[in-house]
N, C-alpha and C positions, 0 to 999 in steps of 0.2 A: 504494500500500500504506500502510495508515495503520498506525506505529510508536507504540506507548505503553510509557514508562519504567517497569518495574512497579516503582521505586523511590520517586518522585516524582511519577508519572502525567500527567509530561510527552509531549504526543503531537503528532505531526507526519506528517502524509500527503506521502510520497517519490513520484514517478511510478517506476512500474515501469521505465522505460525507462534511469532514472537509476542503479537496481541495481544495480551489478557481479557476475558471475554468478556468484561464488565468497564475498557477502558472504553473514556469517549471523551473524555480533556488529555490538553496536551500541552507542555510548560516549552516554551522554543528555550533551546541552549545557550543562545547565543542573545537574545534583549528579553530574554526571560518573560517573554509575553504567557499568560495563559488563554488558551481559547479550544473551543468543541471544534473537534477534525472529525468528529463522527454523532449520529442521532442514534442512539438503542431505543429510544420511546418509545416505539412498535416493533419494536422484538415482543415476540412471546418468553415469558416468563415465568419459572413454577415455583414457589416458596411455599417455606412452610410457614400455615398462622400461627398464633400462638397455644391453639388446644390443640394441634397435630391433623389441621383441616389444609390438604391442597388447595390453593390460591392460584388461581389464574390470571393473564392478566385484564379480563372485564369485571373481575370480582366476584365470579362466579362457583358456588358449592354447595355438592349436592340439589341442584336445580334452585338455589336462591342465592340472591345478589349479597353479596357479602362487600366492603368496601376493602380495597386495593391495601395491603398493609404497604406503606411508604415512610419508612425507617426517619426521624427527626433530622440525624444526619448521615442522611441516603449520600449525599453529594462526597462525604468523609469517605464516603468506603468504594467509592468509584475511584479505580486504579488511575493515572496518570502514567499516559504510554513514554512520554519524553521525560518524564523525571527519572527511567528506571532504561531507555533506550536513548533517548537525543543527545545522551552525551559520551555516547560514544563515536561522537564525529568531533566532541573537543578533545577528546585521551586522541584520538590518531590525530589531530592536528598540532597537539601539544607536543605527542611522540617524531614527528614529524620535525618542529621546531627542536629537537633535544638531537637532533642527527644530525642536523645542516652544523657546518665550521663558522664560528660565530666571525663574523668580516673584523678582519685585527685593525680596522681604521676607525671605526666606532665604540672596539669593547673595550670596555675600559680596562680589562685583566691584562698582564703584562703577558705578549704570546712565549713569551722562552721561560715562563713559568707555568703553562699548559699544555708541556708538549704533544700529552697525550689527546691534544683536541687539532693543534695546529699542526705536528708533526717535528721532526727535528730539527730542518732548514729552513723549513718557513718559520719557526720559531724563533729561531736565532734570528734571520735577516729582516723580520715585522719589526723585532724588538728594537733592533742595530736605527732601522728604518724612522720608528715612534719617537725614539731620541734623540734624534739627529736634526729630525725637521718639526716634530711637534713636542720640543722638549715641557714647556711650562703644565701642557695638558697630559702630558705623559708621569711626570713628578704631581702634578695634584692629583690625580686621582689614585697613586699608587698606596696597595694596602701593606701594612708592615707585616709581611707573613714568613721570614726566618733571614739565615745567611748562607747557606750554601747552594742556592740557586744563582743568586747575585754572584757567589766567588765564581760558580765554575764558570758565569758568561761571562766575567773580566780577566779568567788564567786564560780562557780559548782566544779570548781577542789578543791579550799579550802574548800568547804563544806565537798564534799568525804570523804578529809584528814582527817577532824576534825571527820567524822562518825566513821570510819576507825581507829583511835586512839581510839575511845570510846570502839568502841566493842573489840579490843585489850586486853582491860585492864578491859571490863568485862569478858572478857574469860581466862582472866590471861595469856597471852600469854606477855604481856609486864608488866610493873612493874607497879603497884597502886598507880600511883601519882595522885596529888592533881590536876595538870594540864594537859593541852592537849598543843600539840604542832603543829604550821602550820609554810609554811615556806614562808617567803616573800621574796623575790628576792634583794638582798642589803642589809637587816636586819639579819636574819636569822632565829630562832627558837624563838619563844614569847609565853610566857606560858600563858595559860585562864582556868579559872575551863571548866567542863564540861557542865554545863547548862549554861553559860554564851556565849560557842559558838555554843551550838544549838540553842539560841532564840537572842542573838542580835548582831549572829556573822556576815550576812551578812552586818549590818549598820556600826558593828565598823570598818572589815574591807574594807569594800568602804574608810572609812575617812583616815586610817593607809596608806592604797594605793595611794592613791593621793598626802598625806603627805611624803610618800618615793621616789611618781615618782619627787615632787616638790622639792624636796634635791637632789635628784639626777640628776637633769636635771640643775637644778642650778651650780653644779660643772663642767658639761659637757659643757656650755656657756660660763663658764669662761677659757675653755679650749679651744674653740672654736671646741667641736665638735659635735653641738647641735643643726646641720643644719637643719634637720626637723623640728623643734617643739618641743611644749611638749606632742604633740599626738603622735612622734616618739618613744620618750621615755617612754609614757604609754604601746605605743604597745607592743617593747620591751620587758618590766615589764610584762605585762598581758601574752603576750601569751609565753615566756620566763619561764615562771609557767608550762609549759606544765608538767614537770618530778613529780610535785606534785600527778599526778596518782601513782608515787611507793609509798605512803603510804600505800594502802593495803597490802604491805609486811611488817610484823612485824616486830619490832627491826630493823632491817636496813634500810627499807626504807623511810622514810620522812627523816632522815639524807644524804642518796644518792641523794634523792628528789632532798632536799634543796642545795643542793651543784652543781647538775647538773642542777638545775634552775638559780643558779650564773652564772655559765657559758655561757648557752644560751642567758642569759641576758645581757652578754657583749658581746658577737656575732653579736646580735639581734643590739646593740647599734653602732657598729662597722659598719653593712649595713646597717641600716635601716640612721642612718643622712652622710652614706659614708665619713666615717672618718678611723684615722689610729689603730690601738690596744694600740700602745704608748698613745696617747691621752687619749683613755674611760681609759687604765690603770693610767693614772696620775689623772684624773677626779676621779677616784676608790677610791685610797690611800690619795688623798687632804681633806676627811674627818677625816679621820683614824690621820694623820696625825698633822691636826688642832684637832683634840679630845685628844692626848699625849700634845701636846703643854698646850691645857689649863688647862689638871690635872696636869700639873708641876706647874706650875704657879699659879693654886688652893692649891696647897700642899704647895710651898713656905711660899704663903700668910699665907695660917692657921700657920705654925710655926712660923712665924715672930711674 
């Protein structure tokens, strides 16, 4: 039987077999209108009275007119075929909704921390992608949900870099130095031989990272804009690294890298504990600043 909402003109085909024999209202799933998709009024009908007298429906027993028993609340116990059937067209369109890949340009989840919905590469590269060009909406709506997803996307991006400088400079495309260059986010360029960052670069830089988010969250506290955490300021750090992909461009890119991972990194700092730019920029410079200070004071002292 095909049901249409005359409300909405939402329609849906029931099998007749699914009917319950006493349904004749029907609640639309979708604007929740109620209304009669069917008349039983002239249906024949057999109840029992209440002394054990068959009733028919003229009222008719034992050759005299008896009146129709019609229950106070008749209309209570009349089944409703779409309260118990109509919504099984919302479960398959919800189900339906729960399969599709949610579009990484509107969800606000971070995609390389959903692998298992976006996959491994479009995770990584949605994410690299969200921070790069829509940093401010990417930092506000992120939820503090641990540290080891943020670390392993900022060791793969530094690994990259660090491969990516090698083959550089065995291809002679960059200059045959001694060291390799990665860029941390508030540091900037630190120089490593080359086998030194293929084999214990992930360990050293986990400890350099930590050691940079903890100075710099430190200055941010004392400025009072270090509202989240120090998981705020990791995240920041970590995924604020995104630009470290331009190291596959030679000669210019881990220097563009490194300077567009500054930035994002103050962005990131600026929503992510909702604070002002004035702040993370004084939080910035109050290193810089106490570092001039004590080399005067070091330089003094040795002349004196």
């Amino acid at each position: 039987m095909q049901i249409t909402c005359p409300n909405c003109q939402f329609s849906q085909d029931v099998p007749e077999e699914k009917i319950p024999p006493r349904a004749e209202q029907a609640t639309c799933p979708k604007c929740r209108h109620k209304f009669k998709f069917r008349d039983l009024s002239g249906s024949f009908e057999i109840s029992e009275g209440p002394e054990g007298q068959n009733m028919t429906q003229h009222g008719e027993s034992n050759g005299e007119k008896q009146p129709v028993y019609e229950g106070e609340h008749e209309e209570e116990k009349k089944e409703d075929i779409w309260e118990k059937l109509g919504s099984m067209g919302e479960d398959t369109e919800q189900k339906d909704e729960d399969k599709k890949t949610p579009d990484p340009e509107t969800s606000p989840d971070i995609p390389w921390e959903h692998l298992e919905r976006y996959g491994f590469f479009p995770g990584l590269f949605n994410t690299i992608k969200k921070a790069m060009f829509s940093p401010a909406d990417f930092f506000a709506r992120m939820k503090l949900t641990g540290y080891v997803k943020p670390l392993v996307f900022y060791l793969l991006l530094a690994e990259l870099q660090a491969i990516a400088n090698f083959i550089w400079q065995m291809a002679g495309l960059m200059p045959a130095i001694t060291s390799q260059g990665y860029a941390i986010p508030g540091v900037g360029i630190i120089g490593l031989g080359s086998a030194i960052i293929l084999i214990l670069y992930p360990i050293f830089l986990t400890v350099i990272l930590f050691m940079v988010v903890g100075f710099n969250h430190l200055f941010l506290v004392l400025v009072r804009a270090g509202a989240k955490g120090f998981q705020g300021t990791f995240r920041a750090v970590t995924y604020g690294s995104a630009p470290m992909i331009l190291a596959i461009i030679p000669f210019i890119g881990p220097l563009l890298g490194g300077i567009w991972a500054m930035v994002l990194t103050v962005i990131g700092y600026k929503n992510i504990h909702q604070t002002g730019y004035a702040r993370v920029f004084i939080a910035m410079l109050l290193p810089i600043i106490l570092a001039l200070v004590l080399g005067i004071i070091l330089r003094f002292s040795v002349n004196l």
